[in-house]
VMD Tcl script that builds the backbone (N, CA, C; Angstrom):
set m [mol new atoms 318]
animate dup $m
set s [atomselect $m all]
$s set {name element resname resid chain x y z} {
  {N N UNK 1 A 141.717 59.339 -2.657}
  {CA C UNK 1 A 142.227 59.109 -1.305}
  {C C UNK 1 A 143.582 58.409 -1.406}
  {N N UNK 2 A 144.421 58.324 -0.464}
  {CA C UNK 2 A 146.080 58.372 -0.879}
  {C C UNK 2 A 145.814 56.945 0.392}
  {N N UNK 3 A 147.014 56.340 0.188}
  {CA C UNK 3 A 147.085 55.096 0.982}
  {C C UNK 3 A 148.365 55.296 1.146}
  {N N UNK 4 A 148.976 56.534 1.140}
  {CA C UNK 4 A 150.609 56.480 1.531}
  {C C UNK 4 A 150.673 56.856 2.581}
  {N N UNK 5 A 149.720 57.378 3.455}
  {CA C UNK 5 A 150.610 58.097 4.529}
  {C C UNK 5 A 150.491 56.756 5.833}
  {N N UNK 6 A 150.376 55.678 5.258}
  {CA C UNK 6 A 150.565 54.716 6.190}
  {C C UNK 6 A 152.077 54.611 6.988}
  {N N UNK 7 A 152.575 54.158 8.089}
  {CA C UNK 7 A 153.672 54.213 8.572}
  {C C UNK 7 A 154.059 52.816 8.720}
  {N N UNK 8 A 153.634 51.658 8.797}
  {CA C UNK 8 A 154.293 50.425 8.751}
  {C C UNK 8 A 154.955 50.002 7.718}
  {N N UNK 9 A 155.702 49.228 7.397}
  {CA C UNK 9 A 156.180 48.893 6.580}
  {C C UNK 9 A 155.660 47.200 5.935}
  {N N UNK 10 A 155.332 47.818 4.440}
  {CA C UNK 10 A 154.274 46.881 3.808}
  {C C UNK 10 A 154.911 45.891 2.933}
  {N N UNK 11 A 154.246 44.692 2.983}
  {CA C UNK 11 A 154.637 44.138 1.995}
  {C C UNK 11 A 153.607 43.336 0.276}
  {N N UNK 12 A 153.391 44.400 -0.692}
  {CA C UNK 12 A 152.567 44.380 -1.699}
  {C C UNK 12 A 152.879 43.265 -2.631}
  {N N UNK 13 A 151.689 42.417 -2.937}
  {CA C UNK 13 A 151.333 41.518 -3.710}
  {C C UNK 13 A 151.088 41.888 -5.295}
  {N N UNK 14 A 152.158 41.257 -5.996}
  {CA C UNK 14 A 151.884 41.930 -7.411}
  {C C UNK 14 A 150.876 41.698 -7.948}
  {N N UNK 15 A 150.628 40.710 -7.939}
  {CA C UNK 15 A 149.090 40.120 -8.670}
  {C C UNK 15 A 147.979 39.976 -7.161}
  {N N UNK 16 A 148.093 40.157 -6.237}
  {CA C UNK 16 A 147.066 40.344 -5.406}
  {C C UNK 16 A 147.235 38.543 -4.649}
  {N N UNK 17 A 146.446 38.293 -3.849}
  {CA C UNK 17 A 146.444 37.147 -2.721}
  {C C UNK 17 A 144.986 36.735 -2.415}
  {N N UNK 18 A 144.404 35.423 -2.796}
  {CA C UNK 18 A 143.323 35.360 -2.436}
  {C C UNK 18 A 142.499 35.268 -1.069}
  {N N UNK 19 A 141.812 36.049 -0.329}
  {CA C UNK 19 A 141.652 35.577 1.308}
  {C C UNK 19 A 139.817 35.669 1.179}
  {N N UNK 20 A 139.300 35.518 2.062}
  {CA C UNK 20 A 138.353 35.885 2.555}
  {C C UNK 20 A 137.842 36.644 4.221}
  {N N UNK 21 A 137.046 37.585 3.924}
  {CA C UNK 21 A 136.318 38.366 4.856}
  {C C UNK 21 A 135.122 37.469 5.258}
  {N N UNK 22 A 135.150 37.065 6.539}
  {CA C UNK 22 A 134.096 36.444 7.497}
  {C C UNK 22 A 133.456 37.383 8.741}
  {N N UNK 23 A 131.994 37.796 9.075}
  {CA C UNK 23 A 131.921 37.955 10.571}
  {C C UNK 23 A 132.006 37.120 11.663}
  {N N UNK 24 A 131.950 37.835 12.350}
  {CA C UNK 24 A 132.835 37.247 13.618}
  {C C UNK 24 A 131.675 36.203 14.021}
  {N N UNK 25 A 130.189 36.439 13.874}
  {CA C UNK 25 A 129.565 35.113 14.453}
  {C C UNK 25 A 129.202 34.425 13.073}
  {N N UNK 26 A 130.206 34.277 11.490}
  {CA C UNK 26 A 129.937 33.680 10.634}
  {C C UNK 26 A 128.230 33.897 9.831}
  {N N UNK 27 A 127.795 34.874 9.923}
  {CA C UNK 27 A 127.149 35.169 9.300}
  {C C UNK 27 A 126.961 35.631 7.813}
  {N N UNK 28 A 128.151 36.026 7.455}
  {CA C UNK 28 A 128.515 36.332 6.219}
  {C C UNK 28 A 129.790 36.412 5.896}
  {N N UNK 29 A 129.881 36.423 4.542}
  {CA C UNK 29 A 131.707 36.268 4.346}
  {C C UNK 29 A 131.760 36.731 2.657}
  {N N UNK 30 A 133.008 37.285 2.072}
  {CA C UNK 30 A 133.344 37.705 1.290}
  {C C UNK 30 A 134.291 37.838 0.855}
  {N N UNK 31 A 134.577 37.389 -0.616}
  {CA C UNK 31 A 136.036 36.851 -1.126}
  {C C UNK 31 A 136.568 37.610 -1.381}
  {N N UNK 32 A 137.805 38.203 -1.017}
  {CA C UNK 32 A 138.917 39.049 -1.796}
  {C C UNK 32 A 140.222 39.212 -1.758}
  {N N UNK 33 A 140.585 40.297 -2.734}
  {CA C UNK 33 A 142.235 40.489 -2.733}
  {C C UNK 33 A 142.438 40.686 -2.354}
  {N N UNK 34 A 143.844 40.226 -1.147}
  {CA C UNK 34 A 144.749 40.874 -0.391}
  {C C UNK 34 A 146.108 41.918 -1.810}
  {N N UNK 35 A 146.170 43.006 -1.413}
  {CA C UNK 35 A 146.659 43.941 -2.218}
  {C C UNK 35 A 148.098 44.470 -1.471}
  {N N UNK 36 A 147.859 44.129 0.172}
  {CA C UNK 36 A 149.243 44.575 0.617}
  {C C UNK 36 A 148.828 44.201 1.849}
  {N N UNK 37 A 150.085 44.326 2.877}
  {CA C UNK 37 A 149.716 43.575 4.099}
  {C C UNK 37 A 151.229 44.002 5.092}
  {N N UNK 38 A 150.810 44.355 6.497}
  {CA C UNK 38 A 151.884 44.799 7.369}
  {C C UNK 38 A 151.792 44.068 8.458}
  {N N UNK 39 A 152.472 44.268 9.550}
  {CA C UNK 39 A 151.623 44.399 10.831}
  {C C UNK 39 A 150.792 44.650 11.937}
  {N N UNK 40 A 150.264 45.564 11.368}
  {CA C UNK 40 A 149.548 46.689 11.653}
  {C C UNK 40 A 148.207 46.763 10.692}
  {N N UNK 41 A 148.367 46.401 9.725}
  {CA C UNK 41 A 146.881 46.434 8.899}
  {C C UNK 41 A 147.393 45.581 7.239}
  {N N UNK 42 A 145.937 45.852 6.558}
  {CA C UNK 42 A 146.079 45.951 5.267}
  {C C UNK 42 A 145.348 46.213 3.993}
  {N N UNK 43 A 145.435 46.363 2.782}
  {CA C UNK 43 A 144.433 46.967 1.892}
  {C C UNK 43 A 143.998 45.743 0.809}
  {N N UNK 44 A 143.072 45.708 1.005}
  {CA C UNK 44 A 141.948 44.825 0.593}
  {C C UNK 44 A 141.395 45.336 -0.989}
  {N N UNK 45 A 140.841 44.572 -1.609}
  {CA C UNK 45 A 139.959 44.570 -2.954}
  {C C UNK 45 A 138.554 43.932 -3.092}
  {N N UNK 46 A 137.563 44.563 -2.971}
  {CA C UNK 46 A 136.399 43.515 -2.451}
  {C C UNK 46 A 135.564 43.470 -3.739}
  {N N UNK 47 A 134.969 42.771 -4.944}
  {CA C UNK 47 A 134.428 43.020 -5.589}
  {C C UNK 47 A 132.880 42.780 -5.274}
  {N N UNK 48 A 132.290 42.507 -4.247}
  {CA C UNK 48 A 130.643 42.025 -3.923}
  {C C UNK 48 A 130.649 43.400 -3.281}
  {N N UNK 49 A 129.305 43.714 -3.345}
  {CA C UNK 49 A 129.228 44.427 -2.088}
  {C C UNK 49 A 129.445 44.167 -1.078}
  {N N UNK 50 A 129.794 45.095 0.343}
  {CA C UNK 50 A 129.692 45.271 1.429}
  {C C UNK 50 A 128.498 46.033 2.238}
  {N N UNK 51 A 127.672 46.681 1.527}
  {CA C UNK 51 A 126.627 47.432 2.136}
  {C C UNK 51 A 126.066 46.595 2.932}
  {N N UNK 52 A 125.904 47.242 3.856}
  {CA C UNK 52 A 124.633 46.787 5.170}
  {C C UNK 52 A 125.951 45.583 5.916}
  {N N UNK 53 A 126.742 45.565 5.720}
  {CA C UNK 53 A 127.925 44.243 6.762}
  {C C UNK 53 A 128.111 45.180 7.730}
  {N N UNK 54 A 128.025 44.598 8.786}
  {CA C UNK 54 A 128.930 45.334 10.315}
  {C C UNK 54 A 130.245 44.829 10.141}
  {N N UNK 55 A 130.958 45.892 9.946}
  {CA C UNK 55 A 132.499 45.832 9.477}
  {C C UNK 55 A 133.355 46.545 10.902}
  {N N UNK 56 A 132.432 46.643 11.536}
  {CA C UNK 56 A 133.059 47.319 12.906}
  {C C UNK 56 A 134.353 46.056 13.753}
  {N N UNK 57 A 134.133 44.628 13.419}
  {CA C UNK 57 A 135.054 43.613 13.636}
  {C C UNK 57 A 134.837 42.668 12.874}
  {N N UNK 58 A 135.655 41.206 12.276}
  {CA C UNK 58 A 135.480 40.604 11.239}
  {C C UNK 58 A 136.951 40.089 11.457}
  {N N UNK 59 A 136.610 38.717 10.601}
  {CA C UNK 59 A 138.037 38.045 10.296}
  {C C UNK 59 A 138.013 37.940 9.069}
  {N N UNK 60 A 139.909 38.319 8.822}
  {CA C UNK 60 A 140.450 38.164 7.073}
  {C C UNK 60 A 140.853 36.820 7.082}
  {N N UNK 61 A 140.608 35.369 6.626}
  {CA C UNK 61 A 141.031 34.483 6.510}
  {C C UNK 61 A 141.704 34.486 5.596}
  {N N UNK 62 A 143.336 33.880 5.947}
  {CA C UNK 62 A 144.003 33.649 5.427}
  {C C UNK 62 A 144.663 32.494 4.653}
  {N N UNK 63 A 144.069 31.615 5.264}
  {CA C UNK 63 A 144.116 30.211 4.405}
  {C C UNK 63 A 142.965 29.354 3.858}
  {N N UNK 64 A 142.906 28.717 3.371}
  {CA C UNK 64 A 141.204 28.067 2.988}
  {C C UNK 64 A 140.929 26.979 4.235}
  {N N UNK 65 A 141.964 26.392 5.148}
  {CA C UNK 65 A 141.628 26.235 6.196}
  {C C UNK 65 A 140.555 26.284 7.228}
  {N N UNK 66 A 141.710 28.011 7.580}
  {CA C UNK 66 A 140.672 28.553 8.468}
  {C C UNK 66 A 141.853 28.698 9.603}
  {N N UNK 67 A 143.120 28.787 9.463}
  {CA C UNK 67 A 143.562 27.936 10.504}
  {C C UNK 67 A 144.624 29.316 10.685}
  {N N UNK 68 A 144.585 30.325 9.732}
  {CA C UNK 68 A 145.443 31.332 9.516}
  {C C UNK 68 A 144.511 32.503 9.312}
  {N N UNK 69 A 144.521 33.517 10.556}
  {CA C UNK 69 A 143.525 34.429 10.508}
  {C C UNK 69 A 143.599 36.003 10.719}
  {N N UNK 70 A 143.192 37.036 11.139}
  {CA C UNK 70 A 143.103 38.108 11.819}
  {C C UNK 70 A 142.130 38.871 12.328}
  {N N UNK 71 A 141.866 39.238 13.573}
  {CA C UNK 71 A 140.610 39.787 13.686}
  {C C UNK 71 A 141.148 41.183 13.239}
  {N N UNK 72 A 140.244 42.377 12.265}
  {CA C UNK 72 A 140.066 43.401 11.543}
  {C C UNK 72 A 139.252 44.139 11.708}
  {N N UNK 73 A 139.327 45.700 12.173}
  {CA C UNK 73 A 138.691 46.758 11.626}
  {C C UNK 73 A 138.101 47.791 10.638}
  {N N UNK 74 A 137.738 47.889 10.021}
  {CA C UNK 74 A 137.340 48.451 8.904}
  {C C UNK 74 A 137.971 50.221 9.384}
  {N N UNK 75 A 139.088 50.575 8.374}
  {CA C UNK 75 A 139.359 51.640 8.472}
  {C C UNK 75 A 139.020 53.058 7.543}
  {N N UNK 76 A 139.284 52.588 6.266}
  {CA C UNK 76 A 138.697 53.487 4.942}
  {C C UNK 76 A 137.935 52.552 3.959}
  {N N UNK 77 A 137.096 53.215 2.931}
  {CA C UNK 77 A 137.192 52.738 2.091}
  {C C UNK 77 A 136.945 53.862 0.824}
  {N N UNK 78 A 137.474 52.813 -0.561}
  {CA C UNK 78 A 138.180 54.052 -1.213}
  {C C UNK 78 A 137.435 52.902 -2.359}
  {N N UNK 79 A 136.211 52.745 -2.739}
  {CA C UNK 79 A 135.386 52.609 -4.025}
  {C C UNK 79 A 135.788 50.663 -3.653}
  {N N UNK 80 A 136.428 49.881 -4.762}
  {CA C UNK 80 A 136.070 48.902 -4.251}
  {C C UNK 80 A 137.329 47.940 -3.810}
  {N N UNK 81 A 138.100 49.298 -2.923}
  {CA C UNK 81 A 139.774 48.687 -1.859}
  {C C UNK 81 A 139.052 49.291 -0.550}
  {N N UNK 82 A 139.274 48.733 0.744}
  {CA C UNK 82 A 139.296 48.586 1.978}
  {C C UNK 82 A 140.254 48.612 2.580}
  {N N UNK 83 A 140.872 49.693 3.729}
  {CA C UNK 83 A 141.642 49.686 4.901}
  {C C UNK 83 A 141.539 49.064 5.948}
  {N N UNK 84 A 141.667 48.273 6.571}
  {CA C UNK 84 A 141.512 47.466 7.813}
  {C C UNK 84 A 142.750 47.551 8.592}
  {N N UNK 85 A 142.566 47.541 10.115}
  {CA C UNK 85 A 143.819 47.311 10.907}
  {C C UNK 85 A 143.284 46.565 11.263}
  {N N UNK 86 A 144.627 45.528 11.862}
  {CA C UNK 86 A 144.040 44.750 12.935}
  {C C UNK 86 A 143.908 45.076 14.249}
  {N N UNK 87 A 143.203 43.998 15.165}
  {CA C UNK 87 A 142.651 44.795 16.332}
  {C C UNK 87 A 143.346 44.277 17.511}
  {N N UNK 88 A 144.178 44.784 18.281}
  {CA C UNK 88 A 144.659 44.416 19.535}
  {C C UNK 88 A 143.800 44.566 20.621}
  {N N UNK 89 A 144.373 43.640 21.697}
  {CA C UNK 89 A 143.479 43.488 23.066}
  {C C UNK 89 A 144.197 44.790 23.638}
  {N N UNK 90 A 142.918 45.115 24.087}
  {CA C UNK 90 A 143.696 47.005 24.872}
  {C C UNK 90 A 144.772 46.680 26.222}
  {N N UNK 91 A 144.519 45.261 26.574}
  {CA C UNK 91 A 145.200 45.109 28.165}
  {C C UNK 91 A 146.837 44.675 27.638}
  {N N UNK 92 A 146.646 43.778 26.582}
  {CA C UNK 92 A 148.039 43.607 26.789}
  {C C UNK 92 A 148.942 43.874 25.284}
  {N N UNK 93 A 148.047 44.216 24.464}
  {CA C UNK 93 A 148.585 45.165 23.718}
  {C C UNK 93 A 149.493 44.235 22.453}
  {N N UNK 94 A 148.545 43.115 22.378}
  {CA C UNK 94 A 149.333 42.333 21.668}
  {C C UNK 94 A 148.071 41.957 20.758}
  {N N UNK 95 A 147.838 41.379 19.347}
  {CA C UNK 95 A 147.344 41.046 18.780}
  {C C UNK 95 A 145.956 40.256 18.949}
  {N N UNK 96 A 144.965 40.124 18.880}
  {CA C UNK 96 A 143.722 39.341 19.189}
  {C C UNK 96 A 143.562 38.082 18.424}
  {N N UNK 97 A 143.771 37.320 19.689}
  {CA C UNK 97 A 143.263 36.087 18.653}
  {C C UNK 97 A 141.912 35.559 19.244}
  {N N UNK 98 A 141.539 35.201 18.003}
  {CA C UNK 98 A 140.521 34.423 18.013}
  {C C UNK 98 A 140.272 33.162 18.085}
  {N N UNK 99 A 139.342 32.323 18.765}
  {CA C UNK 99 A 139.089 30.582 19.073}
  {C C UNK 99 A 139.529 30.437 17.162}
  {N N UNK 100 A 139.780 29.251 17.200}
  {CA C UNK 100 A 140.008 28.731 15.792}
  {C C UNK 100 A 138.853 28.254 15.501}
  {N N UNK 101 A 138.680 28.692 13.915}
  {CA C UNK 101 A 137.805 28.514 13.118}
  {C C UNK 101 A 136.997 27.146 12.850}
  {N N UNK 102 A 136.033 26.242 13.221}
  {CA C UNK 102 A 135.582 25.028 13.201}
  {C C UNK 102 A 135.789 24.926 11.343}
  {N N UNK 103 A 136.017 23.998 11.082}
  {CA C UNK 103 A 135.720 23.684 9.366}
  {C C UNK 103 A 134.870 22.534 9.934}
  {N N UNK 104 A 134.152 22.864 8.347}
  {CA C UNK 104 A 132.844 22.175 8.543}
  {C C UNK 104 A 133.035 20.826 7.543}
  {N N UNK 105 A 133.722 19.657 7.683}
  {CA C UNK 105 A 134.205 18.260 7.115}
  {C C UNK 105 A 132.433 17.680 6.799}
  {N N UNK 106 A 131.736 18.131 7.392}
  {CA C UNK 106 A 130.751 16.761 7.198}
  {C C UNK 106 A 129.488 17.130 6.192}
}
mol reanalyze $m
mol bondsrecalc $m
mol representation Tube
mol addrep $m
């Protein structure tokens, strides 16, 4: 499967970016490579499984925070790399954000 016929313009991580995959009501989460990244989406490296995750929405955390995020769609997957876009609000057509992430200090 080809990952070129994307149209945004990307910007690829030579050695890859560490993030994590969370669901949206924190039920599960999963560590991986960020491999490239636009505005519009990006391609992922997941080494755990994913079977049985509802990947239909999900956040890529971007910092160990919590404080730097994206809500994500699951678009392809191509053995153990992942396509995701991110997901805009249909009304105003701008990016979805999500309440910020509680970290758990105690």
């Amino acid at each position: 499967m080809s990952w070129g016929n994307r149209k945004a313009d990307r910007v690829t991580f030579a050695t890859g970016y560490t993030v994590l995959m969370m669901a949206i009501d924190g039920t599960w989460q999963r560590p991986c490579t960020l491999l490239d990244i636009s505005n519009s989406g990006a391609r992922l490296q997941v080494k755990d499984s994913i079977e049985g995750l509802n990947l239909k929405e999900f956040f890529l955390l971007l910092s160990s925070t919590g404080l730097a995020f994206r809500r994500c769609e699951l678009v392809r997957i191509n053995g153990e790399e992942i396509g995701v876009k991110f997901v805009e609000d249909k009304e105003t057509g701008k990016k979805k954000k999500g309440r910020a992430l509680a970290r758990s200090d105690s």
